[in-house]
C-alpha positions in Angstrom: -12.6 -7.6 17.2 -13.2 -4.4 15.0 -16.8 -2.7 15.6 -18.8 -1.9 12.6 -17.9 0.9 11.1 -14.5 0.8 11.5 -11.9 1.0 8.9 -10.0 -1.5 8.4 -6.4 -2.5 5.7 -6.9 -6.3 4.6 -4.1 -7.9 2.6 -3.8 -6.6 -1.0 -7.3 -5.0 -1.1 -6.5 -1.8 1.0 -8.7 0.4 3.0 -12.5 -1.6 4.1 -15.3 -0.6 5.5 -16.5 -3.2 8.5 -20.1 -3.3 7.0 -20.9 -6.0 9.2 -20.5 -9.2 11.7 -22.6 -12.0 11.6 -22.7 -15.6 11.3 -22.3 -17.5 8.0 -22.8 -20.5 6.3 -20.3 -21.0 2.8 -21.3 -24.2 2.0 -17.8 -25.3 -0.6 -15.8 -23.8 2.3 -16.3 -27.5 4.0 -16.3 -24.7 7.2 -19.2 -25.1 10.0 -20.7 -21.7 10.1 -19.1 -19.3 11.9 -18.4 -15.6 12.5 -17.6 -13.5 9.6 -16.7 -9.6 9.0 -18.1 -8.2 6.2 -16.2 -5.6 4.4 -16.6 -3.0 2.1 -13.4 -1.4 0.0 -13.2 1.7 -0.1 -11.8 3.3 -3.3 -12.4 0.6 -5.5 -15.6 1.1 -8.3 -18.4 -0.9 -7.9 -20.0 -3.3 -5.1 -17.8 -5.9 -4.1 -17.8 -7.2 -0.7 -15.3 -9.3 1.1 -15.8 -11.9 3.7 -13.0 -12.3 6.2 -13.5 -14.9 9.2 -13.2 -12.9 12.4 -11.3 -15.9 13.9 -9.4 -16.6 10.9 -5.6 -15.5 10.1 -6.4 -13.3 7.9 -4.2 -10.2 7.5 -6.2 -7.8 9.0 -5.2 -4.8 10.5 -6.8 -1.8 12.1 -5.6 1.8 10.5 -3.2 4.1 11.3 -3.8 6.7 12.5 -2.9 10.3 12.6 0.4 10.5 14.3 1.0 7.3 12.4 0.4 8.8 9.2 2.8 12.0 10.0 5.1 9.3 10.7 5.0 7.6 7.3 5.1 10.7 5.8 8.2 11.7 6.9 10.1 8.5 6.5 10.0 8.8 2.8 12.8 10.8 3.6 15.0 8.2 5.7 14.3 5.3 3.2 17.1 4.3 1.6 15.5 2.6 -2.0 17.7 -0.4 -3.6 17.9 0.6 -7.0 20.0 -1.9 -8.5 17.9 -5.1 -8.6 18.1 -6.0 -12.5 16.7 -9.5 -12.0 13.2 -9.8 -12.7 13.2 -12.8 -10.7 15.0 -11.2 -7.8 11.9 -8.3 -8.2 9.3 -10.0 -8.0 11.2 -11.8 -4.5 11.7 -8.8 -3.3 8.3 -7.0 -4.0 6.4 -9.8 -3.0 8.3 -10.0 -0.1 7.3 -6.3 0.9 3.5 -6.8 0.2 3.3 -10.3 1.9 4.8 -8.3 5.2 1.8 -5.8 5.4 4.2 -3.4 6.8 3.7 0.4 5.9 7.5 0.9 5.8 7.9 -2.3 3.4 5.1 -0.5 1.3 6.7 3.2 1.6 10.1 1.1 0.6 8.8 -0.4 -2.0 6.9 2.9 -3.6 9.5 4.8 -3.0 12.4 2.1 -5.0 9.7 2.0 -7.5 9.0 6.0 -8.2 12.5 6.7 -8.4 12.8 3.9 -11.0 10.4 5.6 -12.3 11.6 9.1 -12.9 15.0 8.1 -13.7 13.8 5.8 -16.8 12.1 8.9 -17.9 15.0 10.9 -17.6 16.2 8.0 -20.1 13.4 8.3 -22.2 12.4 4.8 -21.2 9.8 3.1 -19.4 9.7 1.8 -16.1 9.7 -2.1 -16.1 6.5 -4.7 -16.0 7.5 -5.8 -12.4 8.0 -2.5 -10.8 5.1 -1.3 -12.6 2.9 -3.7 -11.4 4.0 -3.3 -7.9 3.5 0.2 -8.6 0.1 0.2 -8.6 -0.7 -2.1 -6.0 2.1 0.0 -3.3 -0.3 3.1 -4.4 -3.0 1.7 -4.2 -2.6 0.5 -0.5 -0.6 3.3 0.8 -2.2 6.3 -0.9 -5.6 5.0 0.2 -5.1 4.2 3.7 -3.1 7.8 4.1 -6.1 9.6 2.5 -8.8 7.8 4.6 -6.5 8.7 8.0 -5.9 12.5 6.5 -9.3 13.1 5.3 -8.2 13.4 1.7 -8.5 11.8 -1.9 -5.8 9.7 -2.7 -4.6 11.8 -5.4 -4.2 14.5 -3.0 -2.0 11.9 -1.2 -0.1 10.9 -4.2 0.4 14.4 -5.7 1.9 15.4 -2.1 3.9 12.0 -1.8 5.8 13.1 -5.3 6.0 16.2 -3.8 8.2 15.0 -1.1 10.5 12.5 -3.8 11.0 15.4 -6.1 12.0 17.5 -3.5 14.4 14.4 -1.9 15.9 13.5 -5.7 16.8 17.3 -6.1 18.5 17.3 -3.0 20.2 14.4 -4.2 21.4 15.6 -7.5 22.6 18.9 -5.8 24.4 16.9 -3.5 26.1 14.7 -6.7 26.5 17.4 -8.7 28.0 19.6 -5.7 30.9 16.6 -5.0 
């Protein structure tokens, strides 16, 4: 059970607050009442609040922490992106796939497949696709936010030194290619 106050990651809404635990009653649930976190995100705008059963399967995990974020950090470096999924169809398996796991290594896959997309369509002139812009967003969203909770940080902060690191990594690259 995670104590009020905690922070917690819960599916494809990110970083929460545990507000609270208490007993309640959703009457269309068709549920008896029974125990319920209630959670607060943390970076998104406004005041919605998110009820999670404590018993339920819910994909609720506590979050990482310090040494754990270090970690992630550096394995942006050791992740190897598939770049040449063309299928929209075989994109959205893929991504889904990713998100659905909840891992953090899925996620740093996934945002880093999908910023390198990125810069090389603009190296094109071009536009990254609808898919991998979508998952984009959602990859940042989750990654950045837990990383700037655990580092004490904005998740700009996070993102500008995440780019950082794949702008450093893709000029490596191109040395190398360029250098063979």
């Amino acid at each position: 059970m995670f104590p009020v106050g905690s922070y917690v990651v819960y599916q494809r809404q990110g970083v929460c607050r545990v507000e609270e635990i208490g007993s309640r009653f959703f009457p269309r649930s068709g549920q008896p009442r029974q125990l319920y976190y209630t959670l607060s995100p943390v970076f998104q705008t406004g005041s919605e609040t998110i009820y999670v059963p404590v018993d339920g399967p819910a994909h609720l995990r506590p979050i990482m922490t310090g040494e754990e974020a270090a970690a992630c950090l550096d394995a942006l470096d050791r992740l190897e992106p598939d770049l040449f999924s063309t299928s929209k169809v075989h994109l959205l398996a893929a991504h889904s796939q990713e998100l659905a796991s909840g891992g953090l290594e899925d996620l740093l896959m996934l945002l880093k497949e999908c910023t390198v997309k990125q810069a090389q369509a603009e190296d094109r002139k071009r536009h990254l696709g609808q898919v991998d812009e979508r998952y984009l967003r959602l990859a940042e969203r989750l990654v950045y936010g837990e990383l700037a909770v655990v580092l004490h940080t904005s998740p700009q902060e996070v993102r500008e030194q995440v780019h950082s690191r794949l702008a450093g990594r893709q000029a490596v690259s191109a040395a190398a290619l360029a250098g063979a």
